[in-house]
DRENKOLDO-174915 format. One record per residue: residue number from 1; x, y, z of N, C-alpha, C, O, CB in turn. Coordinates in pm, whole numbers, plus 50000, padded with zeros to 5 digits. Glycine has a CB too. Example, Ala and Ser with C-alpha at 12.3 -4.5 7.8 and 13.67 -1.06 7.14 Angstrom:
2
     k    n.xx    n.yy    n.zz   ca.xx   ca.yy   ca.zz    c.xx    c.yy    c.zz    o.xx    o.yy    o.zz   cb.xx   cb.yy   cb.zz
     1   51319   49431   50780   51230   49550   50780   51320   49670   50780   51424   49668   50846   51131   49553   50905
     2   51285   49775   50708   51367   49894   50714   51290   50003   50787   51341   50114   50804   51408   49940   50572
END
This chain:
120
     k    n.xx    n.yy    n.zz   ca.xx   ca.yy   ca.zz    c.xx    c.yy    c.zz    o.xx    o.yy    o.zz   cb.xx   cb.yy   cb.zz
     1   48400   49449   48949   48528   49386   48925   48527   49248   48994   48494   49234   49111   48646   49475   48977
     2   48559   49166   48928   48583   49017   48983   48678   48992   49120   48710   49094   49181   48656   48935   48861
     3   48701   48930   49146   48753   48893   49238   48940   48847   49220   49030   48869   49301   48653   48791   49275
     4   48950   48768   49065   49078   48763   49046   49096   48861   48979   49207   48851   48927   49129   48660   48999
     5   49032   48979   48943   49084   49086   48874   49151   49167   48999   49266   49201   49026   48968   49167   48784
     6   49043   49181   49054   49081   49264   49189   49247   49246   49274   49346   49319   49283   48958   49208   49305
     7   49211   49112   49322   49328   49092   49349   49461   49141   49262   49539   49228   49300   49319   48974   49361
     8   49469   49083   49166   49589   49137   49036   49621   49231   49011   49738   49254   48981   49576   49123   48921
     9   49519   49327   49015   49513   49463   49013   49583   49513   49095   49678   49583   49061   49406   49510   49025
    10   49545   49484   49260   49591   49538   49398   49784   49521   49345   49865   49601   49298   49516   49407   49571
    11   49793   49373   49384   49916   49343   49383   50023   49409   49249   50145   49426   49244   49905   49194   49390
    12   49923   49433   49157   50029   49505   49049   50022   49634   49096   50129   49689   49068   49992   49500   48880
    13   49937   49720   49160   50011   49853   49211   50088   49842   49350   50194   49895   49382   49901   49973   49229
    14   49997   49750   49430   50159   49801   49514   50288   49749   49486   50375   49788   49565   50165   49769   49663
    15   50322   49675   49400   50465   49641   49296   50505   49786   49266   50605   49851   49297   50431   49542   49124
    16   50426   49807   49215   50463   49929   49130   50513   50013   49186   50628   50043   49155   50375   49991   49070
    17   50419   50105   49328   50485   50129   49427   50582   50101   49509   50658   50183   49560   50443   50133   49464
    18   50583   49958   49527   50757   49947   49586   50865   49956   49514   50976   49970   49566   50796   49825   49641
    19   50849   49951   49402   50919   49934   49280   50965   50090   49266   51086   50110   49280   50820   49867   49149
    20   50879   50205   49241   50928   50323   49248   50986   50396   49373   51035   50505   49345   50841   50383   49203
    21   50993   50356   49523   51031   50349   49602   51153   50290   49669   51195   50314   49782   50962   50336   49621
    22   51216   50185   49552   51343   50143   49579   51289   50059   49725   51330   50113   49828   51468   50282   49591
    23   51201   49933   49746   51161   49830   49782   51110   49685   49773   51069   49602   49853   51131   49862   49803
    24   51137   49693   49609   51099   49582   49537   51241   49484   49551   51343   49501   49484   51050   49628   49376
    25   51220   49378   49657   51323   49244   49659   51200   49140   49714   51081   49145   49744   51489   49259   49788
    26   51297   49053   49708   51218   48890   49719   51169   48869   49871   51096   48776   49908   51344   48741   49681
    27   51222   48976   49958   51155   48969   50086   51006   49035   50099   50910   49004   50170   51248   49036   50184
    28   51027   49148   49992   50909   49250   49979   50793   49179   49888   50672   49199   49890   50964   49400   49904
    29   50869   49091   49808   50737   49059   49679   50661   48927   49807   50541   48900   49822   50827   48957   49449
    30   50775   48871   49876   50691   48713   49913   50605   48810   50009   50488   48771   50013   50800   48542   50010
    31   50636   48962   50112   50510   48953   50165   50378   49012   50087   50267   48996   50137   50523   49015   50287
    32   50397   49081   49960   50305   49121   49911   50228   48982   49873   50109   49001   49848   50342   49217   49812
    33   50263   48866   49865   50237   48746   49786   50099   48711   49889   49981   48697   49856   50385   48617   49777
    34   50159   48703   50018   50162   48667   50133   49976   48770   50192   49871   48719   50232   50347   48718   50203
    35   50005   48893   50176   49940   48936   50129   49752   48953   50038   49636   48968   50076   50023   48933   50110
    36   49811   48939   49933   49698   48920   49847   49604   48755   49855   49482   48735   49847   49771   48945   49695
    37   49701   48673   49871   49691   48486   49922   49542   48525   50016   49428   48479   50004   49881   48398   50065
    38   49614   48659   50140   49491   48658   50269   49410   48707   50250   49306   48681   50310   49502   48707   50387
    39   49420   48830   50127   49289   48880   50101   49168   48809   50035   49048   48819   50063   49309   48979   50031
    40   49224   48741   49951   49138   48625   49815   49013   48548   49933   48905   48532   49878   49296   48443   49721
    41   49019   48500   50090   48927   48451   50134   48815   48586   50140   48706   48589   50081   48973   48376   50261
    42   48858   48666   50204   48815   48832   50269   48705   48840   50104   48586   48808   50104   49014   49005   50290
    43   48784   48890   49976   48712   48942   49899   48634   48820   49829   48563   48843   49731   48789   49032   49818
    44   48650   48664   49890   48522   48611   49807   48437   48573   49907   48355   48481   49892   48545   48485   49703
    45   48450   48636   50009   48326   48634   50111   48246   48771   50087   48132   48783   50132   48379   48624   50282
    46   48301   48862   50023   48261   48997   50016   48249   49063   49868   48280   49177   49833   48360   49073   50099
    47   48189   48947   49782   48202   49020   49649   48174   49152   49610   48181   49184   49491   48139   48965   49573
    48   48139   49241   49708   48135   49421   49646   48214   49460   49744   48177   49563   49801   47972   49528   49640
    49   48309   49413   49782   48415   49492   49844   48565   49488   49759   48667   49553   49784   48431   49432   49998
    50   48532   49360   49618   48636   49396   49563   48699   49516   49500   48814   49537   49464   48635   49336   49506
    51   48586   49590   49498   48722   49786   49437   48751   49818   49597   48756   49939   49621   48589   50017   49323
    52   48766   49751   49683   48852   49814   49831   48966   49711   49856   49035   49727   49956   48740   49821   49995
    53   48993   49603   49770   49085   49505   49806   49190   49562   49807   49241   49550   49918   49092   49396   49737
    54   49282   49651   49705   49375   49731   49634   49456   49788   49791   49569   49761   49833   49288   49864   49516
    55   49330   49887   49860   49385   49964   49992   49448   49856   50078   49565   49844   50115   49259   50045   50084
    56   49330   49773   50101   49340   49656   50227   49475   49557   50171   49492   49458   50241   49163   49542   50244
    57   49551   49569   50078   49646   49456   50027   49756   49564   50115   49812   49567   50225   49667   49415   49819
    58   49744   49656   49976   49898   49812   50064   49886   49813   50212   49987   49783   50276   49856   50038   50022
    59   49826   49831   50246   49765   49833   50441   49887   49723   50493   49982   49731   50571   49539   49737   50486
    60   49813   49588   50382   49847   49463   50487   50031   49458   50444   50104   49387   50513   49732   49274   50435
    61   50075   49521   50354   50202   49510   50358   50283   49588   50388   50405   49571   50389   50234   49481   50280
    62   50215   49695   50421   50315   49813   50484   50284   49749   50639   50368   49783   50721   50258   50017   50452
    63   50217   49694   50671   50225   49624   50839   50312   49545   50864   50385   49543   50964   50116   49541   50889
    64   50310   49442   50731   50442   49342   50758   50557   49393   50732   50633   49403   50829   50448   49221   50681
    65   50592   49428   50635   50699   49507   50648   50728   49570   50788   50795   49511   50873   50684   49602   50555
    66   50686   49668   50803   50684   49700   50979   50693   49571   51102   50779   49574   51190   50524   49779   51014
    67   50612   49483   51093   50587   49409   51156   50789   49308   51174   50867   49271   51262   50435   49346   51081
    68   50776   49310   51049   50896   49172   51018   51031   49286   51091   51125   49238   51154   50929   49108   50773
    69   51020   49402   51072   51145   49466   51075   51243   49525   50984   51354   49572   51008   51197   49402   51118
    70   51162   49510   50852   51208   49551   50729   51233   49738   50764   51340   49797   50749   51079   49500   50595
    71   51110   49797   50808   51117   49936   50853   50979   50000   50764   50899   49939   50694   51285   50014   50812
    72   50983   50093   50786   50840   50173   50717   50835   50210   50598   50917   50285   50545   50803   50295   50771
    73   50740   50164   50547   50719   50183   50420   50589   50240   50370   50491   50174   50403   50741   50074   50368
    74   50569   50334   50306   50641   50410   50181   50699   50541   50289   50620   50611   50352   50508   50469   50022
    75   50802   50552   50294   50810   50725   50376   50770   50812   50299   50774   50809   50176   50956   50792   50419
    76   50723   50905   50375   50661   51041   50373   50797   51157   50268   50840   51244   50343   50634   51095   50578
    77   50828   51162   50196   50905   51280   50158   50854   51386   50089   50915   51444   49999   51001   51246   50091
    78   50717   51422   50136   50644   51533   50116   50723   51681   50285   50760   51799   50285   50433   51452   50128
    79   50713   51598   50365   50751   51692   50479   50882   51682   50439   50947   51593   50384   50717   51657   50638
    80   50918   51843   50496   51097   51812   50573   51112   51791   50687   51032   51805   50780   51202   51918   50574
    81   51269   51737   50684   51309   51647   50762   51335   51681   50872   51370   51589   50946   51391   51592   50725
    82   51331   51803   50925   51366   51900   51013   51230   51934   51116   51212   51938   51238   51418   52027   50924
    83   51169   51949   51026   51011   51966   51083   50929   51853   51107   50823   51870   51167   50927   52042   50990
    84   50959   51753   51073   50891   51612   51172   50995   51478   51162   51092   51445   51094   50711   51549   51096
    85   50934   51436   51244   51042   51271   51251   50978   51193   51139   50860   51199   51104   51027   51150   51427
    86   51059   51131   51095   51073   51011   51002   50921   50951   51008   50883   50919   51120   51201   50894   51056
    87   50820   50930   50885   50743   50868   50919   50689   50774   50758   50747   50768   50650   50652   50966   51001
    88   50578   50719   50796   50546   50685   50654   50421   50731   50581   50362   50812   50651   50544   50551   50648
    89   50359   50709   50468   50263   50739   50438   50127   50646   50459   50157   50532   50423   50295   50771   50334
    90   50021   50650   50493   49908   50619   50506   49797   50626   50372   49777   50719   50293   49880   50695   50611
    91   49728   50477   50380   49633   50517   50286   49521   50509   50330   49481   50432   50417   49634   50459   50177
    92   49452   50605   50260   49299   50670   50263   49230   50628   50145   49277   50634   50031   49293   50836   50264
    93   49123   50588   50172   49027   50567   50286   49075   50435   50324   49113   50353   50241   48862   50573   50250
    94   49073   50411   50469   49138   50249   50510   49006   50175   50418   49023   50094   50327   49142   50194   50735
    95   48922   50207   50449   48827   50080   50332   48744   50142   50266   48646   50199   50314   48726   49955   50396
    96   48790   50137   50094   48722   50239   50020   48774   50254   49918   48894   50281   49922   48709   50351   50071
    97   48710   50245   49788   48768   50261   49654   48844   50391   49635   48828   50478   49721   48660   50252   49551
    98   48938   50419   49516   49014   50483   49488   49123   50512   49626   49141   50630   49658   48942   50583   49426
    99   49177   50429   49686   49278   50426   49797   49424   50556   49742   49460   50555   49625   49339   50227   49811
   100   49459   50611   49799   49541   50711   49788   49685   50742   49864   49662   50821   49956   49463   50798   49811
   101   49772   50720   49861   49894   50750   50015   49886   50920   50056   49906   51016   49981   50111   50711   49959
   102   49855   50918   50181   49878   51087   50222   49968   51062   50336   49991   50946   50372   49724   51190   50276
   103   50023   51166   50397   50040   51227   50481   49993   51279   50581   49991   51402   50576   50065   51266   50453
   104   49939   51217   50707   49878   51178   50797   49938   51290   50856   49840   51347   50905   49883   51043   50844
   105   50037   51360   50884   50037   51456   50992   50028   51594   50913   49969   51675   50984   50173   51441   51092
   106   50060   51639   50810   50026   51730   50720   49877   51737   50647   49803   51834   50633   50121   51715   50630
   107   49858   51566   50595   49699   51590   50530   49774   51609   50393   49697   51575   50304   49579   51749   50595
   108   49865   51639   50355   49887   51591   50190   49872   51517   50139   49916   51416   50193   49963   51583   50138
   109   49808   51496   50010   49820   51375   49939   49944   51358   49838   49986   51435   49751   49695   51359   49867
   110   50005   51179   49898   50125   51220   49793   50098   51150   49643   50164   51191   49548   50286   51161   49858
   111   50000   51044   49627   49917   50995   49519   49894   50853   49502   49968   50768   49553   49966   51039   49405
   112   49794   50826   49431   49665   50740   49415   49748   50558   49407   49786   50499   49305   49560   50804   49232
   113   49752   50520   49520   49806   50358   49486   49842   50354   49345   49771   50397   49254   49686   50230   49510
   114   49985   50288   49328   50049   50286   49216   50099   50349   49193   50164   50302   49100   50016   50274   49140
   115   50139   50473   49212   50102   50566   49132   50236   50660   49213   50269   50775   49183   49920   50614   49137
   116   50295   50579   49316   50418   50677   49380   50538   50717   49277   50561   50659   49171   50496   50592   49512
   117   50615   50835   49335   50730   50853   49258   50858   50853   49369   50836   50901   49481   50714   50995   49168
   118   50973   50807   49343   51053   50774   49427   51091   50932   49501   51192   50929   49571   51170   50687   49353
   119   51033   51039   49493   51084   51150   49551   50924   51153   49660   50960   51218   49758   51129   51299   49421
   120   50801   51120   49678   50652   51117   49747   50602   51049   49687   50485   51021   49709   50566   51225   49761
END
């Protein structure tokens, strides 16, 4: 995969994902923007790391988000709410094709970048 495919790719699923998550606004798209902009040096220094750009984009915007104060993103609504504190989902493999969101304290997978539904 090319390098501007890659990128495009990344950034159209995690849209997608914030998008089914009820997180898609102009604060969320400029950091995804923000985002993919930092990866484009990363993956043309690394032309076979473009099928891992996708993870490393979601990574870098669920940080800012966190980071800025927006709050955590994607939450976990695989657990109940009773049985653990508020958390978010993690993707696997941090560097590694087919990137996935699980559930880091259970080990569930809730599914494959892009690919969220506003209930996991």
């Amino acid at each position: 995969m090319r390098t501007d495919e890659a990128l495009l790719d990344a950034r159209a699923r995690v849209l997608a994902d914030l998008t089914s998550t009820a997180w898609a606004n102009a604060a969320a798209a400029n950091i995804l923007d923000d985002a993919v902009a930092g990866r484009r040096w990363w993956a043309d220094e690394w032309p076979e790391g473009a099928a891992y750009v996708a993870g490393q984009v979601a990574q870098d915007v669920q940080d800012a988000l966190f980071d800025a104060g927006v709050g955590r993103w994607p939450l976990c609504r695989l657990c109940e709410p009773d049985e653990a504190p508020v958390h978010e989902l993690r993707i696997t493999p941090e560097l590694g094709a087919d990137p996935t969101w699980i559930c880091e304290r259970s080990g569930t997978v809730a599914a494959p970048l892009g690919s969220l539904s506003p209930t996991g």
